[in-house]
N, C-alpha and C positions, 0 to 999 in steps of 0.2 A: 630366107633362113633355112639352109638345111640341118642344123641339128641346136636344140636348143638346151644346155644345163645349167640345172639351176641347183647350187652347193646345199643339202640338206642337213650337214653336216663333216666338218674340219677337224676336230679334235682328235689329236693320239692319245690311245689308251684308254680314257673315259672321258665321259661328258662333265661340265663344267656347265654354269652361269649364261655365259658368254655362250656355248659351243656346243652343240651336239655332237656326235663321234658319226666315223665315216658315213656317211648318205651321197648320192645324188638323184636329180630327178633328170634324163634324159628323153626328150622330147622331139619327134618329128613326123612327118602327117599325120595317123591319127595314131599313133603310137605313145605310151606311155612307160618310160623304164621307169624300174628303180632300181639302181644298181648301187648297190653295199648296203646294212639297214640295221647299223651301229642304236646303240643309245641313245634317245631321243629325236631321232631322224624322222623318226613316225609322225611326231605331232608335228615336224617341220614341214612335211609331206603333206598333211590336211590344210597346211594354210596355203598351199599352192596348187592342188589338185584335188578332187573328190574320188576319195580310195577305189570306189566302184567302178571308176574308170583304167585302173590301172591294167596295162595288157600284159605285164610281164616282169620279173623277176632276177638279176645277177646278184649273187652271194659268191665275193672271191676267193673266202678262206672262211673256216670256222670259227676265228678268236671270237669273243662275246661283244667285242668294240667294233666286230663289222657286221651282227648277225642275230641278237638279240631281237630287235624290232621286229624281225620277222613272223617272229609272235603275234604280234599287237594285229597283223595284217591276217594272219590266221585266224583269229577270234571276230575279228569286223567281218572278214569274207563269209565266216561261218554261221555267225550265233548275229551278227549286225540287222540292224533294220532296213532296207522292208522284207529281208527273208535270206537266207543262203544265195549265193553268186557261186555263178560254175568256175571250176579249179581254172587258174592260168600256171600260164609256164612260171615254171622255176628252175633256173641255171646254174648250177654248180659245181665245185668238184665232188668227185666220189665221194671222200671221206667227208663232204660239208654235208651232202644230202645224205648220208649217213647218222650223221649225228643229228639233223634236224625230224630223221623221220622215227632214231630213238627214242626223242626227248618229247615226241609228240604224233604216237603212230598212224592216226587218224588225221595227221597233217593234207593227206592225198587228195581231203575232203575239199582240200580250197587251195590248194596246190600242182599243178604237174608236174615232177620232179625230172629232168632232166640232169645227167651227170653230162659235162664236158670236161674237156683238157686240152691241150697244147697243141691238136691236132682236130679240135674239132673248128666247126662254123656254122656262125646261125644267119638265117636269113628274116631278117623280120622288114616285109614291107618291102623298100625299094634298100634298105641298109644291110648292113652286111658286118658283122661281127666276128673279131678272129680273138686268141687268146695266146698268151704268151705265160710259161711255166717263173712266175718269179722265183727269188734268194731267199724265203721268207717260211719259216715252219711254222705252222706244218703245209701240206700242199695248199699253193696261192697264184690264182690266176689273174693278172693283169688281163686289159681290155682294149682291145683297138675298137674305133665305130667308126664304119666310112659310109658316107651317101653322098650321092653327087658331086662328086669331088672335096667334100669336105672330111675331114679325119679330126678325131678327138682319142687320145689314149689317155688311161687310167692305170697309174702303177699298183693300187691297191698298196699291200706293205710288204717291202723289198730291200733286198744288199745290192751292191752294183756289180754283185756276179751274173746278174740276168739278162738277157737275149734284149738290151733297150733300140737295137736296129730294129729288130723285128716288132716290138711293140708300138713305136713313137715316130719311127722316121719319118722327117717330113710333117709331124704331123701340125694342124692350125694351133694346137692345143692340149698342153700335155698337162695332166692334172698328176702331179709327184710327191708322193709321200717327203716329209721334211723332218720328220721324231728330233733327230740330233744338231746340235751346233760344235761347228768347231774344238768347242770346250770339253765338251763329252768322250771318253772312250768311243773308239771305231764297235762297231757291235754288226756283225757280217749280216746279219738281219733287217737290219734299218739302215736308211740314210740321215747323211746331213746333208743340213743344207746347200751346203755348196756342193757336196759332190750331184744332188738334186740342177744345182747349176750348170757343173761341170758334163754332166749327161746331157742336158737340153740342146749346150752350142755342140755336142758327140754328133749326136742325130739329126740336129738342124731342123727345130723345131721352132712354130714363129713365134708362140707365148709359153711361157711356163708358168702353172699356177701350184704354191705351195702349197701340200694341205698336209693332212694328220699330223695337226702342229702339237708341239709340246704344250700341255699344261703348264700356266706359271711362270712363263717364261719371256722372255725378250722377244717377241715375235717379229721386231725390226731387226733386230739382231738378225735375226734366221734372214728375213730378207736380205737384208744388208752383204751377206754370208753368198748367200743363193747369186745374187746381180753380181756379187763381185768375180764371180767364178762362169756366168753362164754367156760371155762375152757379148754379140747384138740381139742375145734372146731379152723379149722384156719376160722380166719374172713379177707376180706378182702374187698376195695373199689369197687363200681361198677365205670367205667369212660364210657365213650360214644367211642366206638368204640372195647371196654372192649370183646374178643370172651371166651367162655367157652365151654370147651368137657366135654359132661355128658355121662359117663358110655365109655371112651377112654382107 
């Protein structure tokens, strides 16, 4: 197994019953992500990992539906038992580590803040992480992660004006925002589902997994929507608790 995610949260816009809002937990040697850290992702995160272990941090954009929790992570690092843990990286854009380090000045305390963008890359361990500027306001960086030949990309939330060669090509496993169906107004910010599709068989990617799904709604639909449009990609739902082996 070189990369392992496990979905800590699906939901667009807010959390639900059923869904927490954007999360995942990306996993390989002894490395621990968490990349996006939406509404409820936090308590999804303790039923799969012990917080103390976590080696680092991606926040793609500053809506409250990808970047809330990050809180919850501040106050256990901090004030948690059995004592303070030293800052780990935090990855973001300018204007996210901006706002986080407004809302919470002392954040540094259990934080490294790191801005990245469109041109940067991180090395963690034997992987290798690049970024891609998505369609999406305010600044929003999608996520490639490649080790050993395995590749997993994360659109975060996006239009399909964005660089998807550069993000996803080729990639085992493309995790794609889905907010819209068919029925919905075009909104140059989000996708639907099928153009979600329509992007996967673009870059020729081998799975496609829906996520930041609509609240409320037909979530076969979306599917339905997404496979019909993504031609020999299998497309399938992200759920919250959802594990994926990349490159197994």
């Amino acid at each position: 197994m070189s990369l392992r995610v496990t979905v800590l949260g699906s939901s667009g816009v807010y959390a639900t019953v059923d869904r927490a809002c954007s999360g995942y937990l990306v996993e390989f040697g002894g490395t621990k992500l968490w990349v996006d850290a939406g509404a409820g992702s936090w308590r999804n995160l303790m039923q799969h990992t012990d917080y103390q272990s976590l080696t680092g941090i991606f926040i793609s954009h500053r809506h409250p539906d990808h970047v809330t929790d990050v809180f919850q992570a501040y106050h256990a690092r901090y004030w948690g038992e059995p004592g303070r843990l030293p800052p780990i990286p935090l990855w973001a854009p300018a204007e996210t580590i901006e706002r986080i380090y407004s809302f919470y000045g002392d954040s540094t305390e259990a934080f490294d803040l790191h801005e990245v963008d469109a041109e940067s890359a991180v090395e963690i361990e034997d992987a290798r992480l690049t970024f891609t500027e998505m369609a999406h306001p305010p600044q929003t960086l999608g996520v490639r992660i490649e080790r050993d030949g395995a590749v997993m990309a994360y659109s975060a939330d996006t239009g399909d004006a964005a660089d998807f060669d550069r993000l996803a090509r080729d990639a085992d496993y493309f995790l794609c925002e889905a907010t819209l169906q068919d029925s919905d107004p075009l909104w140059e910010g989000h996708l639907r589902a099928a153009q979600a599709g329509q992007l996967a068989a673009k870059v020729n990617v081998r799975r496609l997994v829906l996520t930041h799904l609509p609240p409320g709604r037909d979530l076969d639909l979306s599917l339905s929507e997404a496979q019909a449009n993504a031609g020999d990609v299998d497309a399938m739902l992200a759920h919250d608790g959802m594990r994926i082996e990349v490159g197994a």
